[in-house]
PQR file of N, CA, C, O and H, with PARSE charges and radii, in Angstrom:
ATOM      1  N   UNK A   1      10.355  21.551  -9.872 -0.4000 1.5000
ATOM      2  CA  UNK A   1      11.155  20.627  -9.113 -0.0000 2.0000
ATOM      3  C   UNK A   1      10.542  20.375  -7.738  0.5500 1.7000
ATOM      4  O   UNK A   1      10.612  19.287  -7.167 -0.5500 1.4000
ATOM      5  N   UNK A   2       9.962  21.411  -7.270 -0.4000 1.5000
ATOM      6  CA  UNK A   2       9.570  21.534  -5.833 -0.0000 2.0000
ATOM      7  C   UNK A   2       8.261  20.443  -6.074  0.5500 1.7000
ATOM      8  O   UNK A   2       8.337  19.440  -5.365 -0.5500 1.4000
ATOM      9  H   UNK A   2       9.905  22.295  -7.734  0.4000 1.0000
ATOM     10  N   UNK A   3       7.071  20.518  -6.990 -0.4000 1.5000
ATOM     11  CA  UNK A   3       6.419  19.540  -6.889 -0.0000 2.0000
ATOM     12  C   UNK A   3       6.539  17.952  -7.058  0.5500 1.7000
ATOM     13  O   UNK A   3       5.815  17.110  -6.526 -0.5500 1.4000
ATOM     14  H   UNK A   3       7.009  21.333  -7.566  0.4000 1.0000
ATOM     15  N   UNK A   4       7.600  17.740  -7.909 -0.4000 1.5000
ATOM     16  CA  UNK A   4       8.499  16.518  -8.184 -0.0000 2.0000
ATOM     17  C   UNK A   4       8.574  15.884  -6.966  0.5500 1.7000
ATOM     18  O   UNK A   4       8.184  14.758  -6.658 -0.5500 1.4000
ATOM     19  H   UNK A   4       8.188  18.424  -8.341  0.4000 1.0000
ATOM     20  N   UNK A   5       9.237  16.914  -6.164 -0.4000 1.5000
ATOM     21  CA  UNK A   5       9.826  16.201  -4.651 -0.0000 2.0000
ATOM     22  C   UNK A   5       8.656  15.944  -3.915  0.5500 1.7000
ATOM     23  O   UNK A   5       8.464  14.766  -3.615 -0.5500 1.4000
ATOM     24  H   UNK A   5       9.554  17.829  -6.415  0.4000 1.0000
ATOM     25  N   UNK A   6       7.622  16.994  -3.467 -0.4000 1.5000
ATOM     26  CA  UNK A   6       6.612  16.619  -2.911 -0.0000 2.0000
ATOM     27  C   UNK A   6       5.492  15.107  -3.599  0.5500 1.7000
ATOM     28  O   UNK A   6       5.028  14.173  -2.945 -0.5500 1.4000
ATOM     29  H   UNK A   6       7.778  17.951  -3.711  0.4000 1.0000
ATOM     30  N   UNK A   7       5.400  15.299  -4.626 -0.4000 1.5000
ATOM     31  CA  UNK A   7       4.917  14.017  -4.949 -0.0000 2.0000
ATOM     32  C   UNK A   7       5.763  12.600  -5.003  0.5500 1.7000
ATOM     33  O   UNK A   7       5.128  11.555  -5.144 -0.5500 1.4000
ATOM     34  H   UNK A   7       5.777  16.058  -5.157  0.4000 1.0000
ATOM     35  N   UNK A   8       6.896  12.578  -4.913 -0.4000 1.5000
ATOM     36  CA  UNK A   8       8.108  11.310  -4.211 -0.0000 2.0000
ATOM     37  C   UNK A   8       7.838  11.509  -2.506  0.5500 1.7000
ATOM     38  O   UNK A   8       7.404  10.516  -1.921 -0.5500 1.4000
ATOM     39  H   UNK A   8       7.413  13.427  -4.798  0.4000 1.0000
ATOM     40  N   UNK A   9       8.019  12.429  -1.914 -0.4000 1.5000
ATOM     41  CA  UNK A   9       7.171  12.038  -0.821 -0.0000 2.0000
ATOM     42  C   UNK A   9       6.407  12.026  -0.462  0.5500 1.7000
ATOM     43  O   UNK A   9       6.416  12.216   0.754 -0.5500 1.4000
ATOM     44  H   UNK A   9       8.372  13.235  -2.389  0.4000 1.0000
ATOM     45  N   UNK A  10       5.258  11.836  -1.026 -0.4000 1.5000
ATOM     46  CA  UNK A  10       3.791  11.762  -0.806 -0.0000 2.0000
ATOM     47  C   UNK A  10       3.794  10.250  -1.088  0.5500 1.7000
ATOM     48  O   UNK A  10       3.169   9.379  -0.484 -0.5500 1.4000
ATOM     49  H   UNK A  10       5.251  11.681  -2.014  0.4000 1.0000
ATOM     50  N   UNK A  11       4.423  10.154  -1.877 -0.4000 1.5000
ATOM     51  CA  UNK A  11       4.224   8.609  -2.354 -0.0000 2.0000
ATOM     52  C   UNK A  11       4.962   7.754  -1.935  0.5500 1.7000
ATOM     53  O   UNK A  11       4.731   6.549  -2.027 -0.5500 1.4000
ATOM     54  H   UNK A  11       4.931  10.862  -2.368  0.4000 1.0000
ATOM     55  N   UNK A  12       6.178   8.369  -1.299 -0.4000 1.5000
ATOM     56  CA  UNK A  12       6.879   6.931  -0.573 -0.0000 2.0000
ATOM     57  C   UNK A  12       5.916   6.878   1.012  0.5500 1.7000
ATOM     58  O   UNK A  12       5.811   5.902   1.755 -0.5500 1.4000
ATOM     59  H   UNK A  12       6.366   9.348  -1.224  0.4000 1.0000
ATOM     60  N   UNK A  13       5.339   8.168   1.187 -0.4000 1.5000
ATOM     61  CA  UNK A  13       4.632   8.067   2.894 -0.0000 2.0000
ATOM     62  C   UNK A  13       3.374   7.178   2.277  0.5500 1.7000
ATOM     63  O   UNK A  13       3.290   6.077   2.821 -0.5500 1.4000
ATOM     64  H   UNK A  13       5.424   8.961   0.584  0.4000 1.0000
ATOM     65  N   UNK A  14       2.795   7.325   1.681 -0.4000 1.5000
ATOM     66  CA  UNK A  14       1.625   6.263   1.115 -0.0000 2.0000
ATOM     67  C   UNK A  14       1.997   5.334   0.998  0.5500 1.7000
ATOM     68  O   UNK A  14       1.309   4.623   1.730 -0.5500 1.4000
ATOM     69  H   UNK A  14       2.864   8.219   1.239  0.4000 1.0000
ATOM     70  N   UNK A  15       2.913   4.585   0.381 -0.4000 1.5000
ATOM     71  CA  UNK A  15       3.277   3.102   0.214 -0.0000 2.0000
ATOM     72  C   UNK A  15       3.720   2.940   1.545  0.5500 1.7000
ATOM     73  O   UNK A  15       2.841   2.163   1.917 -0.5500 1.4000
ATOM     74  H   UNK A  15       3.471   5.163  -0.214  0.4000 1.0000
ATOM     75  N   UNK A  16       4.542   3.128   2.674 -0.4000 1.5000
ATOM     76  CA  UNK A  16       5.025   3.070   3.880 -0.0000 2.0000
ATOM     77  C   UNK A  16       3.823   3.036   4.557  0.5500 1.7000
ATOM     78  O   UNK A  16       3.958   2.141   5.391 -0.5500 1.4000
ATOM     79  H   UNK A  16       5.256   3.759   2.372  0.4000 1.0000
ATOM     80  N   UNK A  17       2.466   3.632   4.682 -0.4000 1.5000
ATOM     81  CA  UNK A  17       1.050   3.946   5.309 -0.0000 2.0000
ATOM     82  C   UNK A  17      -0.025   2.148   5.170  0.5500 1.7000
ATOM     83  O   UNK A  17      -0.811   1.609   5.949 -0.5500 1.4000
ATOM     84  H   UNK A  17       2.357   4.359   4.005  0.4000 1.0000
ATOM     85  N   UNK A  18       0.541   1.730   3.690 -0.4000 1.5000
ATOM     86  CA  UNK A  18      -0.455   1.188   2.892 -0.0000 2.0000
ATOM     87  C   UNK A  18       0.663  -0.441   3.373  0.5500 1.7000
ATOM     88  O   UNK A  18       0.121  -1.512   3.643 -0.5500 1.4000
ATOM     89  H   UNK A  18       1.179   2.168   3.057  0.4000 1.0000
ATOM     90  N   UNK A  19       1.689  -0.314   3.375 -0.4000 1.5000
ATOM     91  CA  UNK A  19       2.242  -1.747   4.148 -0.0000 2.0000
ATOM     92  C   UNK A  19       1.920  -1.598   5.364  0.5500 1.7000
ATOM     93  O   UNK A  19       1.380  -2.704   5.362 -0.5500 1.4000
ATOM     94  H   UNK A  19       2.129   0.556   3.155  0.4000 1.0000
ATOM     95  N   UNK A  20       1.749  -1.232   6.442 -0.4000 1.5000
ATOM     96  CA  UNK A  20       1.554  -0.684   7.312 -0.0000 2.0000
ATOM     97  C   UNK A  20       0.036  -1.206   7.457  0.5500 1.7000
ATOM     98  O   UNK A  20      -0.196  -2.370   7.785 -0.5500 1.4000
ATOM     99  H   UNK A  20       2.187  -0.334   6.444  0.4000 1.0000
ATOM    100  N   UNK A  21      -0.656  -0.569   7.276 -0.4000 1.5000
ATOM    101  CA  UNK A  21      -2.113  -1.463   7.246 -0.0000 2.0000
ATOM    102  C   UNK A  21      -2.302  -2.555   6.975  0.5500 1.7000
ATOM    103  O   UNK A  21      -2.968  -3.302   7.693 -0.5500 1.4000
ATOM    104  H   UNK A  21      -0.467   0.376   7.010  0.4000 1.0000
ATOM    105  N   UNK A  22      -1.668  -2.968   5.688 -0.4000 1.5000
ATOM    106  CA  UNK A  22      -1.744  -4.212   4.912 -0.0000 2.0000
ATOM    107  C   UNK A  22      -1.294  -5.207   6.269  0.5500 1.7000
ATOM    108  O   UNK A  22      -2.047  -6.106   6.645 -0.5500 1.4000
ATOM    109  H   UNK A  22      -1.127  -2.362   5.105  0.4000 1.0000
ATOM    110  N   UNK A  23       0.064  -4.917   6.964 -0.4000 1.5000
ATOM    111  CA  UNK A  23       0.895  -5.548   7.271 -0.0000 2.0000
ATOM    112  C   UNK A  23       0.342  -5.971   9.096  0.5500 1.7000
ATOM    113  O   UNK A  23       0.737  -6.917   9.778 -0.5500 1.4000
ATOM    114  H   UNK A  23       0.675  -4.188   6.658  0.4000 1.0000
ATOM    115  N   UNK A  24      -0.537  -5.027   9.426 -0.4000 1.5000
ATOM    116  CA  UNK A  24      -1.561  -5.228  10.697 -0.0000 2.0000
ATOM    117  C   UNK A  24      -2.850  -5.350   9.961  0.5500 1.7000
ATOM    118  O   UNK A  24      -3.581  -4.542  10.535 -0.5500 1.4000
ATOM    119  H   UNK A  24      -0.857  -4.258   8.872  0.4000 1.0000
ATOM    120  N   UNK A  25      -3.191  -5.632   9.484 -0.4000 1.5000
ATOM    121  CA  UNK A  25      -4.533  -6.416   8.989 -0.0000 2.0000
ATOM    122  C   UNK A  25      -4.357  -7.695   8.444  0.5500 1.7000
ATOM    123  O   UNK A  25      -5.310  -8.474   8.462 -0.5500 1.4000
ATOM    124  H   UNK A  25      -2.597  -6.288   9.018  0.4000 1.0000
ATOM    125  N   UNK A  26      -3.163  -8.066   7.909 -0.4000 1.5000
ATOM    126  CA  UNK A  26      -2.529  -9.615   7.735 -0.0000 2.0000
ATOM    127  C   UNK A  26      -2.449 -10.557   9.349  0.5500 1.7000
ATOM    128  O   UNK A  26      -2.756 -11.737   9.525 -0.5500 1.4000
ATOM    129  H   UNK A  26      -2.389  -7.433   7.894  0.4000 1.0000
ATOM    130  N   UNK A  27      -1.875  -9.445  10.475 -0.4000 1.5000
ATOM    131  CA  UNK A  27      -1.533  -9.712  11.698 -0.0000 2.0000
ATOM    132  C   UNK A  27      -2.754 -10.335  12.821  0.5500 1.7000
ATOM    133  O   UNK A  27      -2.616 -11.154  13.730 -0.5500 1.4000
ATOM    134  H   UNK A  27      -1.626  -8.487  10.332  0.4000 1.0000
ATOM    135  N   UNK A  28      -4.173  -9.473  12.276 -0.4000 1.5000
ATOM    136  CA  UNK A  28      -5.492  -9.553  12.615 -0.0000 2.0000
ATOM    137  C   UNK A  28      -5.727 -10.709  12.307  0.5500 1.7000
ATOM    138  O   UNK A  28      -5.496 -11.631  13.089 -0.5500 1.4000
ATOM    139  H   UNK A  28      -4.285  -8.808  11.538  0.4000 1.0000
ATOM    140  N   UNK A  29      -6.306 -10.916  10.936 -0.4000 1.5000
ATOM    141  CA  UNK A  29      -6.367 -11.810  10.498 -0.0000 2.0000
ATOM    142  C   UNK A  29      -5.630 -13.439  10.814  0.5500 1.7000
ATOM    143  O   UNK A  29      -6.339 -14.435  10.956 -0.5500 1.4000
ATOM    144  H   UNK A  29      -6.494 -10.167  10.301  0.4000 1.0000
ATOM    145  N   UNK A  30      -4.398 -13.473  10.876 -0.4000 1.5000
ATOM    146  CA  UNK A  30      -3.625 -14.377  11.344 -0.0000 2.0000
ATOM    147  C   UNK A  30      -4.102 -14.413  12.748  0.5500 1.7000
ATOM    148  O   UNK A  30      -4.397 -15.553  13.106 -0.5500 1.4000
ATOM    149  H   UNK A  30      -3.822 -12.664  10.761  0.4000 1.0000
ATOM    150  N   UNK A  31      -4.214 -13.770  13.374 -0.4000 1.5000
ATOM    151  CA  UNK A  31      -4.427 -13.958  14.928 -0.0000 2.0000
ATOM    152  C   UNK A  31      -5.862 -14.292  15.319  0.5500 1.7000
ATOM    153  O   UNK A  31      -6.290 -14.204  16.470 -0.5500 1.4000
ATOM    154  H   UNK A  31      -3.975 -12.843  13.083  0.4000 1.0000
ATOM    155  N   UNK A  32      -6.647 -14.730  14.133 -0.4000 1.5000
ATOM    156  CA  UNK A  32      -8.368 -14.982  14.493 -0.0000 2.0000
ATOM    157  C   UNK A  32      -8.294 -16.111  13.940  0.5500 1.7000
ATOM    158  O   UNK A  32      -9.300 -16.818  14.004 -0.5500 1.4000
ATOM    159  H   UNK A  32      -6.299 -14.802  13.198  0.4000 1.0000
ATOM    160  N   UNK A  33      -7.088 -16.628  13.230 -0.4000 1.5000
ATOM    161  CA  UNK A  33      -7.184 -17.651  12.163 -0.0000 2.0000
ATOM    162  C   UNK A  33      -8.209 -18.034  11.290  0.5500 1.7000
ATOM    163  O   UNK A  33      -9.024 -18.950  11.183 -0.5500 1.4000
ATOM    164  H   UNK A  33      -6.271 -16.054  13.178  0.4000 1.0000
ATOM    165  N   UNK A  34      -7.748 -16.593  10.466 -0.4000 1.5000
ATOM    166  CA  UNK A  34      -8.589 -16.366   9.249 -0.0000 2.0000
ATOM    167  C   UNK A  34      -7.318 -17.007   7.930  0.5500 1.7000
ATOM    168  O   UNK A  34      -6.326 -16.382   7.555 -0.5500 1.4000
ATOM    169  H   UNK A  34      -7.086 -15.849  10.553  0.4000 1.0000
ATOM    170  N   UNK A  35      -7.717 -18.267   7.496 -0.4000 1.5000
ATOM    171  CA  UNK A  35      -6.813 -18.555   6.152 -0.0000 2.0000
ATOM    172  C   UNK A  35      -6.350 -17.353   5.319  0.5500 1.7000
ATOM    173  O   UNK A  35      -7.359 -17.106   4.658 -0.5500 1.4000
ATOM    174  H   UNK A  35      -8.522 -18.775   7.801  0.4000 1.0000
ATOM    175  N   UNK A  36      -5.520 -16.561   5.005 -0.4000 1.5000
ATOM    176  CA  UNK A  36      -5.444 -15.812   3.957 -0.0000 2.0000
ATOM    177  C   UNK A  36      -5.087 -16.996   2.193  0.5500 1.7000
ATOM    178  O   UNK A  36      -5.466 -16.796   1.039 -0.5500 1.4000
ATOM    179  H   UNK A  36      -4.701 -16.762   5.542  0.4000 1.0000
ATOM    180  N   UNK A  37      -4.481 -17.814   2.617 -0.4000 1.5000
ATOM    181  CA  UNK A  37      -4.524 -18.662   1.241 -0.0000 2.0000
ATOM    182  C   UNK A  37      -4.604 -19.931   1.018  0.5500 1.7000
ATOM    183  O   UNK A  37      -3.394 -19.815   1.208 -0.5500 1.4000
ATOM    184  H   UNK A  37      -4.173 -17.977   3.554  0.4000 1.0000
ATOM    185  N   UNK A  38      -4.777 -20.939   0.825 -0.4000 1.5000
ATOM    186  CA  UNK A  38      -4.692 -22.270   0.512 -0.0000 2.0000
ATOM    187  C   UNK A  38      -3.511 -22.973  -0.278  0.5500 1.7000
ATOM    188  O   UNK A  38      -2.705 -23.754   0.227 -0.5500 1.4000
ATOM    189  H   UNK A  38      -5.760 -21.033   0.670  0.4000 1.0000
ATOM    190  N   UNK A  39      -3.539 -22.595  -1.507 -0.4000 1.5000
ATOM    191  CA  UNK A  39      -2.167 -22.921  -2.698 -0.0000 2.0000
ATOM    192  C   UNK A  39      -1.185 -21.531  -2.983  0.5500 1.7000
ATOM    193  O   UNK A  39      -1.415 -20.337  -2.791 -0.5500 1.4000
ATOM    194  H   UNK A  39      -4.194 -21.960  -1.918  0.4000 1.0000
ATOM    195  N   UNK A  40      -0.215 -22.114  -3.426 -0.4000 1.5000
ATOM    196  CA  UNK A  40       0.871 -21.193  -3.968 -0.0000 2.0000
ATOM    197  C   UNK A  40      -0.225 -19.691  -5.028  0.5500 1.7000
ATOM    198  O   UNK A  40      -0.108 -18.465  -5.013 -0.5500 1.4000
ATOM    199  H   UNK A  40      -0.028 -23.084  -3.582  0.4000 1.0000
ATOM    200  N   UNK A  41      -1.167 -20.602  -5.783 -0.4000 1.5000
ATOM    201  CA  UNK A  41      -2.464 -19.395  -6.426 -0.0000 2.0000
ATOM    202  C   UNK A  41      -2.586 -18.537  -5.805  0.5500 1.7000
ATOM    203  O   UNK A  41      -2.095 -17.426  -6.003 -0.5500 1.4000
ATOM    204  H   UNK A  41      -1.262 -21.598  -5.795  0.4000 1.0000
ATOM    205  N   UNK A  42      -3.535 -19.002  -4.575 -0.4000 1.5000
ATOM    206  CA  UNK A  42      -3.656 -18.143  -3.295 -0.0000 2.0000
ATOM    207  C   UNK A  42      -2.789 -17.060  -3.327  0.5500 1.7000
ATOM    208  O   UNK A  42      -2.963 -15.977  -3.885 -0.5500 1.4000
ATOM    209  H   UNK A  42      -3.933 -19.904  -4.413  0.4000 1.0000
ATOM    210  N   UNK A  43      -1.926 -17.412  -2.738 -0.4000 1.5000
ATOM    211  CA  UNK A  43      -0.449 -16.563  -2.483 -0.0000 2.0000
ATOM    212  C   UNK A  43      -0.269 -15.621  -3.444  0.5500 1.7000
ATOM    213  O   UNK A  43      -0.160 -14.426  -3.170 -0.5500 1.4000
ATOM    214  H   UNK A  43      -1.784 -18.292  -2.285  0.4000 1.0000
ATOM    215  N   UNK A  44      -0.228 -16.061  -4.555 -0.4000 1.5000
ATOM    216  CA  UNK A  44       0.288 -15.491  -5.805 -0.0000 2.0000
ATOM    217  C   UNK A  44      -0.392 -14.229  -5.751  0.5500 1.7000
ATOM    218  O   UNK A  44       0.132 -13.117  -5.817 -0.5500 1.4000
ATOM    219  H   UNK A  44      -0.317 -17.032  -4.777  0.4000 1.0000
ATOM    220  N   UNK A  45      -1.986 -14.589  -5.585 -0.4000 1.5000
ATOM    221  CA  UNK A  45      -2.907 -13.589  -6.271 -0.0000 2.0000
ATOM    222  C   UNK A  45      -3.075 -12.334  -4.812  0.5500 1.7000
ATOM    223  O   UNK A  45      -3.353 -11.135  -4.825 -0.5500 1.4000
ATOM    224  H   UNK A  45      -2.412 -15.492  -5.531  0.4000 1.0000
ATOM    225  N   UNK A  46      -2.828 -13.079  -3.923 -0.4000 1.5000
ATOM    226  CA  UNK A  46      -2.597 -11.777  -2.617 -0.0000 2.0000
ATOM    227  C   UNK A  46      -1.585 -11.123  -2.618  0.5500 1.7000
ATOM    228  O   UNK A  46      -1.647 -10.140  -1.879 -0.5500 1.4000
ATOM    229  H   UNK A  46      -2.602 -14.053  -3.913  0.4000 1.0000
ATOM    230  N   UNK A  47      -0.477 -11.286  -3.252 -0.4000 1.5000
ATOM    231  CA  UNK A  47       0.716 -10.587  -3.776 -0.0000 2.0000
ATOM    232  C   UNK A  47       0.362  -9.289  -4.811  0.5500 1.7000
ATOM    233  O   UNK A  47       0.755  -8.128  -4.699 -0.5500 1.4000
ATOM    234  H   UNK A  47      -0.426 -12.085  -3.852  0.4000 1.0000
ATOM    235  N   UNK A  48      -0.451  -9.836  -5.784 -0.4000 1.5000
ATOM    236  CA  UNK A  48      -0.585  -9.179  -7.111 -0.0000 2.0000
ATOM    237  C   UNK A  48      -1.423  -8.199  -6.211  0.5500 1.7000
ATOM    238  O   UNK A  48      -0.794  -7.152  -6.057 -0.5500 1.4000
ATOM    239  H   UNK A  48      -0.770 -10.779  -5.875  0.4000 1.0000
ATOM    240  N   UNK A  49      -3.003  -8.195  -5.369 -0.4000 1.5000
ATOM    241  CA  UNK A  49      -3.298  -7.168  -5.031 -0.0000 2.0000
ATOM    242  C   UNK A  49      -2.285  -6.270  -3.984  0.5500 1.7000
ATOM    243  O   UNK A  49      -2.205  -5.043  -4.025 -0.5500 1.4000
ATOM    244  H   UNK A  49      -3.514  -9.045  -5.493  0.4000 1.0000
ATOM    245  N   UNK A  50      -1.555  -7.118  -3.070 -0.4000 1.5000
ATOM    246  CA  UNK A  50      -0.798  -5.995  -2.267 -0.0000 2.0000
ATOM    247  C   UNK A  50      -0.190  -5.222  -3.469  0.5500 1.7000
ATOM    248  O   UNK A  50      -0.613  -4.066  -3.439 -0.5500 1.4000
ATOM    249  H   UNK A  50      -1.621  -8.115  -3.037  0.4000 1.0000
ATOM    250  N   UNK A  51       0.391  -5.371  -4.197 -0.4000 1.5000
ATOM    251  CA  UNK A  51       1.249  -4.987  -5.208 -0.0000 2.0000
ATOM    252  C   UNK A  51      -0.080  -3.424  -6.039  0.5500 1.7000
ATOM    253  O   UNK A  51       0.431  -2.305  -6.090 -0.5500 1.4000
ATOM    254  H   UNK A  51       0.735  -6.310  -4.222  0.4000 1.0000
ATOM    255  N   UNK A  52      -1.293  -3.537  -6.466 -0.4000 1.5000
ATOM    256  CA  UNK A  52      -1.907  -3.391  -6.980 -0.0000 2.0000
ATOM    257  C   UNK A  52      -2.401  -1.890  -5.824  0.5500 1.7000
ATOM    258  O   UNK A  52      -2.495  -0.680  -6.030 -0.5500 1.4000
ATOM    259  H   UNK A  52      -1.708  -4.445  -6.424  0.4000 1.0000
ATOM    260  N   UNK A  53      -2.598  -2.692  -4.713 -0.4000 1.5000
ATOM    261  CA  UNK A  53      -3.262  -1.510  -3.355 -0.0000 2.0000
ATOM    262  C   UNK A  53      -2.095  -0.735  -3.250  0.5500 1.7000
ATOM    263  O   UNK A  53      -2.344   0.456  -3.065 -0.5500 1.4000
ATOM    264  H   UNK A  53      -2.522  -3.675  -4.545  0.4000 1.0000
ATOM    265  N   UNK A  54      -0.776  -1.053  -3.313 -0.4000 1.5000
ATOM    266  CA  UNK A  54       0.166  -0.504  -2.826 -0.0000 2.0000
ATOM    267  C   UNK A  54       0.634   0.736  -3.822  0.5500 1.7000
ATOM    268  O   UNK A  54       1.076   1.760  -3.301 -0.5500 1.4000
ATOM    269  H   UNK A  54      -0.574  -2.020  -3.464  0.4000 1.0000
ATOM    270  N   UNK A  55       0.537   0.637  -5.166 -0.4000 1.5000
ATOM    271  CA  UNK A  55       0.275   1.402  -5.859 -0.0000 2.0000
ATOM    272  C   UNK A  55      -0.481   2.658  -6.276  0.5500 1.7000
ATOM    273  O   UNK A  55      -0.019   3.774  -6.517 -0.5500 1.4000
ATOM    274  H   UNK A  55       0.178  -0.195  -5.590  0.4000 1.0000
ATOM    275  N   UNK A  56      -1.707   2.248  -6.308 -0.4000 1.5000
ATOM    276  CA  UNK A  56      -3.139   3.215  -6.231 -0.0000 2.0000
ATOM    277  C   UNK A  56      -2.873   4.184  -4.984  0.5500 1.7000
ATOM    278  O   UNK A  56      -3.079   5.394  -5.069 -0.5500 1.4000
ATOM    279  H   UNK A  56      -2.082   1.342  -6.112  0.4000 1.0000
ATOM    280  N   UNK A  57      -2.377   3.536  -3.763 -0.4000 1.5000
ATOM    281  CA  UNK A  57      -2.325   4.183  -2.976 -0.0000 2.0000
ATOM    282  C   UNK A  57      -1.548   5.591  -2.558  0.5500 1.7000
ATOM    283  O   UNK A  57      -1.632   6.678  -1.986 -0.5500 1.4000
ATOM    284  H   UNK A  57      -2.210   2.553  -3.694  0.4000 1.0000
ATOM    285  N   UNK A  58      -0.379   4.285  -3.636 -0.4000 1.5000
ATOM    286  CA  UNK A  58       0.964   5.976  -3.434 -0.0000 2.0000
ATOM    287  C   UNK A  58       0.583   6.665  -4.515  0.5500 1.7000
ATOM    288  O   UNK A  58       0.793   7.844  -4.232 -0.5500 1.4000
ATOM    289  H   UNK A  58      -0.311   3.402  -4.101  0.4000 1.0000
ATOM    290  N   UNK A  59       0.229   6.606  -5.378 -0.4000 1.5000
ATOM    291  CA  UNK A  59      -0.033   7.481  -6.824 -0.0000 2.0000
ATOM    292  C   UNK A  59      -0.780   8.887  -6.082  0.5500 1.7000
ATOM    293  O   UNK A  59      -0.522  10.089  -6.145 -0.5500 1.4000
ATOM    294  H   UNK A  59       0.058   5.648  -5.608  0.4000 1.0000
ATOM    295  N   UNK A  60      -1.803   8.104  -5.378 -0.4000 1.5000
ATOM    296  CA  UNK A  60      -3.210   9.052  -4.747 -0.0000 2.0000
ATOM    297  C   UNK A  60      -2.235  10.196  -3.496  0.5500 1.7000
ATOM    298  O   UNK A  60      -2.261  11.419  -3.358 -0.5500 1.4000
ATOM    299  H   UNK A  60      -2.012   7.127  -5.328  0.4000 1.0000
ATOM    300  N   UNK A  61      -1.475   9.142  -2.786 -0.4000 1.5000
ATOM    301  CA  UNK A  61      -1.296   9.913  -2.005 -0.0000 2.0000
ATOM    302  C   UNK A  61       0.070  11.260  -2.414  0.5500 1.7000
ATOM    303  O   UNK A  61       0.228  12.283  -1.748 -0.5500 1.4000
ATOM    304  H   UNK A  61      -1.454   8.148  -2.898  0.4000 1.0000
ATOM    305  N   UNK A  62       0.881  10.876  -3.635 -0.4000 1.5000
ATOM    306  CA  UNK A  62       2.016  11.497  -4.424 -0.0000 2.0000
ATOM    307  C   UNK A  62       1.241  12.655  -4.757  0.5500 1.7000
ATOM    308  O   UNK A  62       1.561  13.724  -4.237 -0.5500 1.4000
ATOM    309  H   UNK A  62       0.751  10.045  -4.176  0.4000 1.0000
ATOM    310  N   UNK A  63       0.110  12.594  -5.677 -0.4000 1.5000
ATOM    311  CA  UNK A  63      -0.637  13.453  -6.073 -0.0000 2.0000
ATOM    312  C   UNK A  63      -1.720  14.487  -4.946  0.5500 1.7000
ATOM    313  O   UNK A  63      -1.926  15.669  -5.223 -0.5500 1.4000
ATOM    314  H   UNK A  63      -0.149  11.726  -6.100  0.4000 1.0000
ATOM    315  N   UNK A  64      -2.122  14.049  -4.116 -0.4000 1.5000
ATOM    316  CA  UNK A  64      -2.451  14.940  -3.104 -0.0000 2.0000
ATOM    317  C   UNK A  64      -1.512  15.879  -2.478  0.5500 1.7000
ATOM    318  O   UNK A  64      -1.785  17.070  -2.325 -0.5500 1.4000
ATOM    319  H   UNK A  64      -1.954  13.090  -3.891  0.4000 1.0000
ATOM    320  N   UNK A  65      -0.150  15.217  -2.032 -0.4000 1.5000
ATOM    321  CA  UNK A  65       0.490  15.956  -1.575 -0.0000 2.0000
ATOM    322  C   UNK A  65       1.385  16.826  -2.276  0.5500 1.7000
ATOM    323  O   UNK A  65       1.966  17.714  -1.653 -0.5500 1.4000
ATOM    324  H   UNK A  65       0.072  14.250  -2.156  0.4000 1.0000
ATOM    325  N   UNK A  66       1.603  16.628  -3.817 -0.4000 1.5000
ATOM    326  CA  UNK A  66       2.029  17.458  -4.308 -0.0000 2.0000
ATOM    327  C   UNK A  66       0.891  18.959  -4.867  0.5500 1.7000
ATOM    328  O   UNK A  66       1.119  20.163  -4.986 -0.5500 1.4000
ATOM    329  H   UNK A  66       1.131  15.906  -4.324  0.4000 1.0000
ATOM    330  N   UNK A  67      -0.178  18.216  -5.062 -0.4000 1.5000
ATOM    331  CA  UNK A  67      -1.567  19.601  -4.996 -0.0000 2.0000
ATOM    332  C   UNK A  67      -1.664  20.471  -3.784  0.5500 1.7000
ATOM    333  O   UNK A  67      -1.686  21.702  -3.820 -0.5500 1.4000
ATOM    334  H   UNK A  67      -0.363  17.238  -4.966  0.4000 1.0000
ATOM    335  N   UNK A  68      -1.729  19.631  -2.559 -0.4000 1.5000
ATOM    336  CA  UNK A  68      -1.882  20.600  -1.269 -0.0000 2.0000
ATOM    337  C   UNK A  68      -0.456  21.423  -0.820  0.5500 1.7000
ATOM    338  O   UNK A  68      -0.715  22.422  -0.149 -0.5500 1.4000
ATOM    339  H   UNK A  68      -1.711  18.631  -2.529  0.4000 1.0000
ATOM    340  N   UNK A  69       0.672  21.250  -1.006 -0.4000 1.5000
ATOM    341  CA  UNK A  69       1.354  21.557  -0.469 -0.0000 2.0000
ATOM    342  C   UNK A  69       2.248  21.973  -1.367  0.5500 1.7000
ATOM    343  O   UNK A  69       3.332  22.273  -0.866 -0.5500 1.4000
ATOM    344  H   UNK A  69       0.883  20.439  -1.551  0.4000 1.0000
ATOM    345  N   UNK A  70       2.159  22.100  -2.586 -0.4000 1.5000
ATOM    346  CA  UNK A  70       2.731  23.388  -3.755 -0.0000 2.0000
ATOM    347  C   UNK A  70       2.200  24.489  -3.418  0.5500 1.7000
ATOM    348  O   UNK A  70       2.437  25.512  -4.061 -0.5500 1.4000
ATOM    349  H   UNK A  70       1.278  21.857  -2.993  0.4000 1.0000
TER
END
């Protein structure tokens, strides 16, 4: 049970870490006026990777922190 929990918070602090970057590197970007998309496509498909990074990320980080700290 104890690792259960540690890997739910490993992984909600990773997804919280990983918007967080995402969400000031969107901010960067916008502020150099760098296009992030053109069409609704665009959009679509920068969704699917936030969605995609945001994942990998918490998995990695669920699983680290339930290894280091069991």
């Amino acid at each position: 049970m104890k690792k259960a929990g540690l890997f739910l918070l490993g992984a909600v602090l990773g997804l919280m870490v990983s918007v967080l970057v995402l969400y000031v590197s969107g901010m960067a970007l916008e502020y150099f006026a760098f296009r992030l998309y053109e069409n609704e496509f665009d959009q679509q498909r920068n969704f699917n990777l936030f969605l995609a990074f945001g994942a990998i990320v918490s998995l990695c980080s669920g699983v680290f922190c339930a290894r280091r700290f069991a």
